[in-house]
C-alpha positions in Angstrom: -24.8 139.3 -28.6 -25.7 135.9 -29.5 -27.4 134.0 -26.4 -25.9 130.9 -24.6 -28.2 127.8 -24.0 -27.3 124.8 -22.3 -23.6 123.3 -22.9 -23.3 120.0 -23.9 -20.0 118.6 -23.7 -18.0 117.5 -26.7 -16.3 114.4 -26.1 -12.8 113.9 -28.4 -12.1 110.3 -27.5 -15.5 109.5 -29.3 -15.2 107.3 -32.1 -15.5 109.0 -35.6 -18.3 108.5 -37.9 -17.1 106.7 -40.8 -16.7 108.5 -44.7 -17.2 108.1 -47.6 -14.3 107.9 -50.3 -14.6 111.2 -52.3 -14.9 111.1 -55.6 -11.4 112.0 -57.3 -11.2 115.8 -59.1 -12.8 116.2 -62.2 -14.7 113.1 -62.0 -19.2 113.3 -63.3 -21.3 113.2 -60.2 -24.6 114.8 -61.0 -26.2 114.9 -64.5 -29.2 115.4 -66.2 -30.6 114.4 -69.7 -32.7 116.5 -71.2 -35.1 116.9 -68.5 -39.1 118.2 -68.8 -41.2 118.8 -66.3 -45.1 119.4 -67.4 -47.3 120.9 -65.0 -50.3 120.6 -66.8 -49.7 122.8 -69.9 -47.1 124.3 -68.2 -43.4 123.3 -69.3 -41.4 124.7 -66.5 -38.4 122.3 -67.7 -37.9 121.9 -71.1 -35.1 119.7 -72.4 -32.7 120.4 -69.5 -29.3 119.0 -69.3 -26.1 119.5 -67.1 -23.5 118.2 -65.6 -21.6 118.7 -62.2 -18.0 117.5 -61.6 -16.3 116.7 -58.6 -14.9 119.7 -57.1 -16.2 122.5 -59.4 -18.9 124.8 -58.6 -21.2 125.5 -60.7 -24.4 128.0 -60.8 -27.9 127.7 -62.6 -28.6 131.2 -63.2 -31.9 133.0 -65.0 -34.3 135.9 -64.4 -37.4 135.2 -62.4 -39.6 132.7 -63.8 -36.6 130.9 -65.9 -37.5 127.9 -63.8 -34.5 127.1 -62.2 -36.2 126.2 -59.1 -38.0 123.9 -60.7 -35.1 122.4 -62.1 -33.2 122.3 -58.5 -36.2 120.0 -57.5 -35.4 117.9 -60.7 -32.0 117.6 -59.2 -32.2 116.9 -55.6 -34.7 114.6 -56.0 -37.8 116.3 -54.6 -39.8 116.3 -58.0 -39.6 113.7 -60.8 -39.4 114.6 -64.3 -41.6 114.2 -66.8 -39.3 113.0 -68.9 -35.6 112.5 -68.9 -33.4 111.4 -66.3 -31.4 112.9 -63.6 -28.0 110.0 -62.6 -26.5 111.1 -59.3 -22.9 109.1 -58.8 -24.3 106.5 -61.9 -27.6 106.3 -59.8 -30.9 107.3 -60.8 -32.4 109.6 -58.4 -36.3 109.9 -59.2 -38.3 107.9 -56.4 -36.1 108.2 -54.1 -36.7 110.3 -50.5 -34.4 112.7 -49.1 -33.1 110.6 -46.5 -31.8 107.8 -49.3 -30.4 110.4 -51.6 -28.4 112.1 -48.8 -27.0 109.1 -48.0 -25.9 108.7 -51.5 -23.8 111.7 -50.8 -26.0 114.9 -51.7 -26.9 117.0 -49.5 -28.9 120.8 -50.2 -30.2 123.8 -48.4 -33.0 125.8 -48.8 -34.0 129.1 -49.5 -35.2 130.2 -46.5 -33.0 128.6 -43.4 -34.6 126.2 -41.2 -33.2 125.9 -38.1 -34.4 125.3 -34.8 -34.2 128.5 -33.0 -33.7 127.6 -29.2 -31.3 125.2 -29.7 -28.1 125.7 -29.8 -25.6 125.9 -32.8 -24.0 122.5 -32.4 -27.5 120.5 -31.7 -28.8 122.4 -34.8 -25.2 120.9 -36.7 -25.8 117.4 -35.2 -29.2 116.9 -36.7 -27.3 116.3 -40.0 -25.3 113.8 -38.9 -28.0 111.0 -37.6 -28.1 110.5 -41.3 -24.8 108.6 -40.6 -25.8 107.8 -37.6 -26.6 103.5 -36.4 -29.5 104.2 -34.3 -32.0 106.0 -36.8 -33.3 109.8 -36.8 -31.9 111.7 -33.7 -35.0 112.5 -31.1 -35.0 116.2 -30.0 -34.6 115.5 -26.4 -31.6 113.1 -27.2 -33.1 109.7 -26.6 -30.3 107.7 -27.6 -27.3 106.1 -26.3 -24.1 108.1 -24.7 -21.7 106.3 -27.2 -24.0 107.4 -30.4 -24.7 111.1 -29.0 -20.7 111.6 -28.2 -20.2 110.6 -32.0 -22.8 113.0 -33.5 -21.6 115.6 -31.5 -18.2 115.2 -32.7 -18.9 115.3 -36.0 -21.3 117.8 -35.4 -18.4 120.2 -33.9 -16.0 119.2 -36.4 -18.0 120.7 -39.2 -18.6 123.8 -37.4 -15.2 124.4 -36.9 -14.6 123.8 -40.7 -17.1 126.2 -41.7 -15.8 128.7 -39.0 -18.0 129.6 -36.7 -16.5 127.6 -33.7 -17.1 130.8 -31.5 -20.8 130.4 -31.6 -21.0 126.5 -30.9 -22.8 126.6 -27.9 -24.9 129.6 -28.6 -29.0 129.6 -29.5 -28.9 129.5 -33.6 -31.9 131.9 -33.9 -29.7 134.5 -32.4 -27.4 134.5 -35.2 -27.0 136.7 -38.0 -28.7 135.9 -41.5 -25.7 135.2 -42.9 -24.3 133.3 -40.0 -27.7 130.8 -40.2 -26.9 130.2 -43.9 -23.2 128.8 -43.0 -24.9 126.7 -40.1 -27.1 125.7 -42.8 -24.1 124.1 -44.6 -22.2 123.0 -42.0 -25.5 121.1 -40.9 -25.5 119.7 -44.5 -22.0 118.7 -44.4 -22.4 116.9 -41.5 -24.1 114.2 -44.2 -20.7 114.0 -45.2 -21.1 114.8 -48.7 -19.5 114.8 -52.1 -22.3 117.8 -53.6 -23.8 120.5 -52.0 -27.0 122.0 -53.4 -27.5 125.4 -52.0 -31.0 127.1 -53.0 -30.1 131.3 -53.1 -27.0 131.1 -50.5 -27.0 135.1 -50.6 -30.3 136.3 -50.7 -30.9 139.0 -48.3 -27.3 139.1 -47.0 -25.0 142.0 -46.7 -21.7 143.1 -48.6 -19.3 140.7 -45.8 -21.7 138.3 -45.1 -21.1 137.2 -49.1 -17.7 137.5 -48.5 -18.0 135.0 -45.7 -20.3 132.9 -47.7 -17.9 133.0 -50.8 -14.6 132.4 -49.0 -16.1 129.4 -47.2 -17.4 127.8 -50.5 -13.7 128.5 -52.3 -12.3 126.6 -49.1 -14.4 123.8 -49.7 -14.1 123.1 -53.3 -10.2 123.0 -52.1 -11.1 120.6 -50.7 -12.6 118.8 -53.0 -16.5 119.3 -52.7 -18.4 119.9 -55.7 -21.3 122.4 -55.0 -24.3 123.2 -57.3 -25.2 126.8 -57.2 -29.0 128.3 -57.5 -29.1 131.9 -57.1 -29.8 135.5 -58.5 -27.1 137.5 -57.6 -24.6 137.7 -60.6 -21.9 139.8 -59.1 -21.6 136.7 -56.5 -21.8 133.9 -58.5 -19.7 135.6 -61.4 -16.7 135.8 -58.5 -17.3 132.9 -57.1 -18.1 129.4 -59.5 -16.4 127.5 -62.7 -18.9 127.3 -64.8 -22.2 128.7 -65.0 -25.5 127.7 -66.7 -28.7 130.5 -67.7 -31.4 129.1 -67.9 -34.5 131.8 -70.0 -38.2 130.4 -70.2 -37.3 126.5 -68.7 -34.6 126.4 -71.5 -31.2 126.5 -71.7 -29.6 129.3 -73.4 -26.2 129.3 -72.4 -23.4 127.9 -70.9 -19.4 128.2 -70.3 -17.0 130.2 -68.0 -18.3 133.2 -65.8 -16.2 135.3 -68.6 -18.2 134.2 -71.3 -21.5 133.7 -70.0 -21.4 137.9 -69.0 -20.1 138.6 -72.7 -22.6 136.5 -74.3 -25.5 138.3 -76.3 -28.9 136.1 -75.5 -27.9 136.1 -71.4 -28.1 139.7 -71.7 -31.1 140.4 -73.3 -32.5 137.5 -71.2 -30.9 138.7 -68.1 -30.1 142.1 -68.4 -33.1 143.5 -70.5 -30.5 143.4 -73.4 -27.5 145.7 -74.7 -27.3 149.4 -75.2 
């Protein structure tokens, strides 16, 4: 059973955090132009381009090595390319830190979940929102005005109710399941109130329901509008799951279109599948 820790009360007359005005359906928010990335003699990235639209998901997929991790970095800002261009909502986003390109409206998750174990679910959820935040990055201990700690903990609740696991608000997120952590994950991201989600392997290592979990709460939010960027290496999940999907074979692309097609298409499979009987 998960374990309780300290209750800290949630205060609905606090004042909202303000939002962004999402982009409308369909409309380019993330694309890159033929991006390379060198690492020495190394071309991990090699002429890379795609595009994510508002309330689509879509999933870079490729067999180990295809360097699509590489390519997430490319995307989210944490690496620069060594050539090409990656525009985030019309901006460019090479040199700039996490905390800016957040703020712009991106927000990702990593492969392996990093949460603070002995604190509870909703102080884990409310470090995502001193990004919106007016008095700077939220101490540990809570140093910080009632007024500004009542909002983040709204906010912080809100999202964990939209992600669905109200139930386990108050309890110590290190005592959740695997797949549990991975939704806190996002609700922690979507506390940054963003327009794209960049989730690094979303399923590795979880069990049958726990994808389901994971999959039915990213259909509910592109209903709602979010557009999601999808790096991961299980194909049965993302094949059920996204719009479009690109493969990605020796830091090139090699194909791209509808789940239906990219499964049908002959170079995916060799690439992916050690090829066709």
């Amino acid at each position: 059973m998960p374990v309780r820790v300290e209750h800290k009360h949630i205060d609905a007359s606090a004042e909202a955090l303000p939002r962004r005005t999402p982009p409308k359906a369909g409309e380019l928010i993330l694309e890159a132009r033929n991006v390379t990335r060198k690492f020495g003699g190394l071309v991990a990235n090699n002429n890379m381009s795609l595009q994510v639209k508002a309330g689509e998901i879509l999933a870079l997929i490729g067999p180990n090595g295809a360097g699509k991790s590489t390519m997430f970095n490319q995307l989210s800002g944490v690496d620069t390319p060594t050539s090409g261009e990656v525009l985030f909502m019309g901006q460019p986003v090479a040199g700039k830190d996490s905390r800016d390109i957040a703020r712009m409206g991106m927000s990702r998750t990593f492969q392996h979940v990093k949460l603070l174990p002995t604190m509870s679910v909703l102080e884990n959820v409310a470090i995502g929102a001193h990004l919106r935040g007016d008095k700077g990055v939220m101490a540990s201990a809570w140093r910080m005005d009632r007024a500004e700690e009542a909002r983040l903990l709204k906010e912080a609740a809100r999202q964990i109710e939209r992600v669905g696991l109200g139930e386990f608000m108050h309890a110590e997120a290190g005592s959740l399941a695997l797949g549990q952590q991975r939704i806190l994950e996002i609700a922690r991201a979507l506390c940054a109130d963003p327009c794209l989600l960049l989730l690094d392997e979303p399923a590795a290592g979880l069990r049958h329901k726990e994808k389901q979990a994971l999959g039915d709460l990213l259909r509910k939010l592109r209903s709602e509008g979010l557009a999601t960027l999808i790096v991961e290496h299980d194909m049965d999940f993302v094949m059920n799951l996204v719009d479009r999907v690109v493969v990605m074979e020796f830091g090139q692309k090699i194909a791209e279109g509808l789940p239906d097609e990219i499964q049908k298409d002959p170079a995916v499979l060799e690439a992916y599948l050690g090829g066709v009987e």
